[in-house]
N, C-alpha and C positions, 0 to 999 in steps of 0.2 A: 288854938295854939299853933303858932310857927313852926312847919320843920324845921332843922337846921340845915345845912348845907352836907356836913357831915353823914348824917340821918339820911339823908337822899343820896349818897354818894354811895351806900351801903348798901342802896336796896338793889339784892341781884339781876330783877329786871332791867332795871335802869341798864344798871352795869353790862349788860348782856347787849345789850339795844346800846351801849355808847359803842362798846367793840367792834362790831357790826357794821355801824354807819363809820369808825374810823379806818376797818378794814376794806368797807369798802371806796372809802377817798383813794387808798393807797392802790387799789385793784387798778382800777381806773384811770388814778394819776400812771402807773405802769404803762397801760395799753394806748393810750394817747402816746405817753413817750414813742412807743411801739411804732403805732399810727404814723407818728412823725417821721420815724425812720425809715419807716417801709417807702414813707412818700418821696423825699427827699434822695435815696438809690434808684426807684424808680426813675426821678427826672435826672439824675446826675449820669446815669449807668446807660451807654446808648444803646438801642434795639438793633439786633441784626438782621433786621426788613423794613423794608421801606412799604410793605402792603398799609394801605393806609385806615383797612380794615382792623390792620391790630394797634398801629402805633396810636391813632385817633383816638379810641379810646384810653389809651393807656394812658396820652398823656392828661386826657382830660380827667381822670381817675386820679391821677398822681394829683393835680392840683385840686379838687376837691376834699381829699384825704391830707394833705398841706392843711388847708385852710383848714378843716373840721380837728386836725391835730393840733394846731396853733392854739383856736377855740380851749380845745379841751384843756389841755395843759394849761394856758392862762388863768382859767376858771378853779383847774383842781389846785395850783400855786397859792392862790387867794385863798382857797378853805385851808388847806394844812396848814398856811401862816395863822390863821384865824383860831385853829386848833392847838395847834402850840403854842403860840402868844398870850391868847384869850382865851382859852380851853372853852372854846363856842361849840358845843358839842348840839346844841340845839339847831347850829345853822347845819351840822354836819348832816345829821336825822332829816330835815328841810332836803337839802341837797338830795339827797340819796334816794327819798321818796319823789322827787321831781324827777330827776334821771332816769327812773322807774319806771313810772308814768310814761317819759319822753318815749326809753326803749319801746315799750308797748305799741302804743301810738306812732310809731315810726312803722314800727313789723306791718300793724293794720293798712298805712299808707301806702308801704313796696308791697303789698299783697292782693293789693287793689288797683293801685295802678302800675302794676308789671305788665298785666295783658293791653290795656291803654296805648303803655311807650309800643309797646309788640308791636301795633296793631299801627300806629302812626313812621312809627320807623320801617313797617313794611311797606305802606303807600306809599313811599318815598323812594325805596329804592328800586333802579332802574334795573337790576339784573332780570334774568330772566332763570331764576333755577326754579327746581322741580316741586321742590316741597319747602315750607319755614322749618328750619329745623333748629334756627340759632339768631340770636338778638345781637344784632350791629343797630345799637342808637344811633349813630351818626352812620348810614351806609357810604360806602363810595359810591363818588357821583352822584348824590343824592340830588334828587328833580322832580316836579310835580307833572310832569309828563300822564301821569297814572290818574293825576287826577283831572288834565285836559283831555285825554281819552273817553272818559266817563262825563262829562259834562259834553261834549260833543258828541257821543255816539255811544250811548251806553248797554246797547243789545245787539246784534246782526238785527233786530227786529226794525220795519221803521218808522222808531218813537224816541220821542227828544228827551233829554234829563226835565226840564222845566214841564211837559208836560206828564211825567211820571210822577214826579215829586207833589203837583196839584190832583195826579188822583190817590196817591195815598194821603194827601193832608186834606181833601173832600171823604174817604172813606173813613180814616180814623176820626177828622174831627165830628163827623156824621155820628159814627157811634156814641164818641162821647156827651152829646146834644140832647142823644136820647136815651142814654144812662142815665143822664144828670135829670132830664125832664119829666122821664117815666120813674126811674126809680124816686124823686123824690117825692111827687104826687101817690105811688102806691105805697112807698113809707110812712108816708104821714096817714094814709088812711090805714093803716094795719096799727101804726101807732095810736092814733087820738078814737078810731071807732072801732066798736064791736056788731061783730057782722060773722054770721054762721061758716065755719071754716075757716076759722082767721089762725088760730095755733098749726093747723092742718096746711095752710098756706103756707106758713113760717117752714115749717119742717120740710115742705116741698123742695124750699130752696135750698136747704142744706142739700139736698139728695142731687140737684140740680150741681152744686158748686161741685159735689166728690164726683161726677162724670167728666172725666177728661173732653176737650173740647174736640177730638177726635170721633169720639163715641156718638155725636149730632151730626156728623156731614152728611150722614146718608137721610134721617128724614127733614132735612132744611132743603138737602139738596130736592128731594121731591115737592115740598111743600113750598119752594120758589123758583121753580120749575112750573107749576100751575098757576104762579101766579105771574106769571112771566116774567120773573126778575133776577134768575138764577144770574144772567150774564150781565145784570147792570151794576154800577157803583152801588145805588140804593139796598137791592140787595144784597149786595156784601155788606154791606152796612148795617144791616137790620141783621144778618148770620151774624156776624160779631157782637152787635147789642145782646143779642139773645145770650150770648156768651158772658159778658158782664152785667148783666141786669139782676141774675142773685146776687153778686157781691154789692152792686149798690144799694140794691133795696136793703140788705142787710147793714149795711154800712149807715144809711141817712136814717133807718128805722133808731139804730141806736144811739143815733146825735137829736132825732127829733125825740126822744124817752127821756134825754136829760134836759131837756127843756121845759123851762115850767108852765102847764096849762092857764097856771095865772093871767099870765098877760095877755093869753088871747081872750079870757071869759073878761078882763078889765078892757079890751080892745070893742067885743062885744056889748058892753053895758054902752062904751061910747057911741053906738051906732055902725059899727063895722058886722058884715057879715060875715061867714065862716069863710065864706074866700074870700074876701076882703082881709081878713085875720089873719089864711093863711100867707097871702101873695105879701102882707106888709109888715106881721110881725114875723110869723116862721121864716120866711126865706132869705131876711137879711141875718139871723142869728145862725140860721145853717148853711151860710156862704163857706167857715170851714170844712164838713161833710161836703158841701157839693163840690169843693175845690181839690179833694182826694179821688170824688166819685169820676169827675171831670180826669180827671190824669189819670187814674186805671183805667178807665175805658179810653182814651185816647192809645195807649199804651201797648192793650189789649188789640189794637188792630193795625197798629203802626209796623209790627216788626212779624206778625203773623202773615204765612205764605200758602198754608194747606188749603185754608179755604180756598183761598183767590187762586192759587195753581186748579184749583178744581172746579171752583164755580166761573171764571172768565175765559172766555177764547179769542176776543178780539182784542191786539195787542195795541191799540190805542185805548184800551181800559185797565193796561196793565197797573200794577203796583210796584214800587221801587224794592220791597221784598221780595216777586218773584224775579226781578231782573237779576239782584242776587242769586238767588234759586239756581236761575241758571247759569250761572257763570262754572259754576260745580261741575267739573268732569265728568267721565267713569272712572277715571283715576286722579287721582294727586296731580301727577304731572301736566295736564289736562286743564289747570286752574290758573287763569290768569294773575295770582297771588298780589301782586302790585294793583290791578285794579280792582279787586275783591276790597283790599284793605280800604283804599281810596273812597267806594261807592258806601263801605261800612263806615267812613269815619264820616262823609257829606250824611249819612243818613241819622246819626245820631243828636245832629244839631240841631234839628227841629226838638225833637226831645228834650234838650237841656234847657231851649228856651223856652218852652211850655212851663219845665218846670217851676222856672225860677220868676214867671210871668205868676202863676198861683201862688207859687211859696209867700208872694208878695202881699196877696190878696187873701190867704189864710192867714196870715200874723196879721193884716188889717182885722178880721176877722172876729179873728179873737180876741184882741185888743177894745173891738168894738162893744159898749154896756148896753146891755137888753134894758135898761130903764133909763131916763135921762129927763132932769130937768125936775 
């Protein structure tokens, strides 16, 4: 049987949930008005300074909040007509749960990238004060001076940017090589065989991950010290694997458990052997696991300094994390703050493009069918 219209008009819920979503058109439609006025004084109303620290902003502010008040008001025009006309209370409910979402979703955005703009608007500006205490987007005089600095000469030490940058992307990629290679060969054997201390194995490594990576400098540091490699890239690179090689093994153990031993025992009836099996059916199914395991451990030594401040002494094996390192005074004022920001922001690049080089090749990945044909 049909409700009626009536019948549905009646039920309190509804009625509560129409109110609601029509109070809030009207909130809104208000604050936009608002919006609009606040922008439109701002640009109309002149400044009595010419510092170009406050007016730059301001104006750029005024027209952003223009245009976002224009938006709104447009938008909220269209649903009250729609409400009063059409009594569309369905688009209103629509609306209001969008907006919601949007608000959210926005907070998430300016919360994330607040330290970002920080950090790129301070590379850029050429002052020289003591400490960041305040956010000019746009500085005065803004100039990459900070970051000609830092690509020409980025220590008293002397050692070039190009070749700092090639030993942190030889030490991190090093580590990740051997995350990716050892932990997926000891994953698959803890997963696929049984072998005396294999749950006792597992547990190790939990014990291994709750040790802060602090907690190992002292016997790495002995135990590649004998092996003579305390001061070479290799061994910081093997001090770092050691650092991510619970997470991996734990990581690829539990992408190779949800994979079905089927298809290797049907790989084996074809004449493949167990590595044979592993190397052509396991490791094209677990290219996503390797391609998380591959960016942790990348990650894990890209931006880390403790080691390499403690295990290297010769400054043509430096890392571009300790050149940071030392940029850091005994005080605040002490900090060349323009080129800190600068050498932070060249240093993150290599990072976004690793990731979005896997991202690529994990959704291949997984996209990819373990049977075919």
């Amino acid at each position: 049987m049909v409700e009626s219209r009536a019948n549905r008009s009646s039920d309190p819920r509804l009625a509560a949930g129409d109110v609601i979503a029509v109070t809030w058109a009207f909130l809104v439609f208000g604050a936009s008005l608002a919006l609009l006025g606040l922008a439109i004084y701002l640009l109309a109303v002149p400044t009595v300074t010419t510092d170009p620290t406050v007016t730059v902003p301001r104006r750029v502010g005024a027209i952003l909040a223009l245009v976002a008040g224009a938006v709104i008001v447009t938008r909220y025009v269209r649903l009250l007509t729609a409400i009063f006309r059409h009594r569309d209370l369905k688009r209103a409910h629509h609306t209001m749960r969008v907006d919601l979402i949007q608000v959210f979703l926005l907070g998430v955005l300016v919360t994330v990238f607040f330290p970002l703009v920080w950090i790129l608007s301070m590379s850029l500006d050429p002052r020289d004060f003591s400490r960041p205490t305040g956010l000019t987007i746009i500085p005065p005089g803004a100039t990459l001076s900070a970051y000609i600095n830092v690509l020409t000469q980025p220590s008293p030490n002397p050692v070039s940017f190009p070749q700092l940058l090639g030993n942190s992307l030889l030490v991190a990629g090093g580590t990740a090589v051997l995350a990716v290679i050892i932990g997926t060969t000891a994953a698959y054997a803890f997963s696929r065989m049984v072998f005396p201390g294999r749950r006792l194995g597992m547990l190790g490594f939990v014990l291994v991950l709750m040790i802060p990576p602090g907690g190992t400098l002292a016997p790495l540091f002995v135990l590649l010290n004998a092996l003579r490699l305390r001061t070479t890239l290799l061994g910081l690179a093997i001090a770092y694997a050691s650092s991510a090689l619970p997470f991996a093994i734990w990581n690829m153990k539990g992408f190779i458990d949800a994979l079905p031993y089927d298809l290797e025992e049907a790989a084996q009836i074809d004449g493949c052997t167990r590595t044979q099996g592993f190397l052509r059916v396991v490791l094209p199914l677990a290219t996503p696991g390797m391609a998380v395991t591959a960016l942790m451990g990348f990650l894990t030594a890209w931006s880390e300094f403790i080691m390499a401040w403690t295990f290297l002494t010769e400054p043509s094996r430096f890392t571009l994390p300790m050149v940071l390192r030392g940029m850091i005074g005994q005080y605040a004022a002490g900090t060349p703050w323009s080129e800190f920001a600068a050498i932070s922001v060249l240093m993150s690049i290599p990072a976004v493009i690793l990731f979005f080089v896997l991202q690529r090749y994990l959704v291949a990945g997984l996209a990819a069918g373990g049977v075919k044909g």
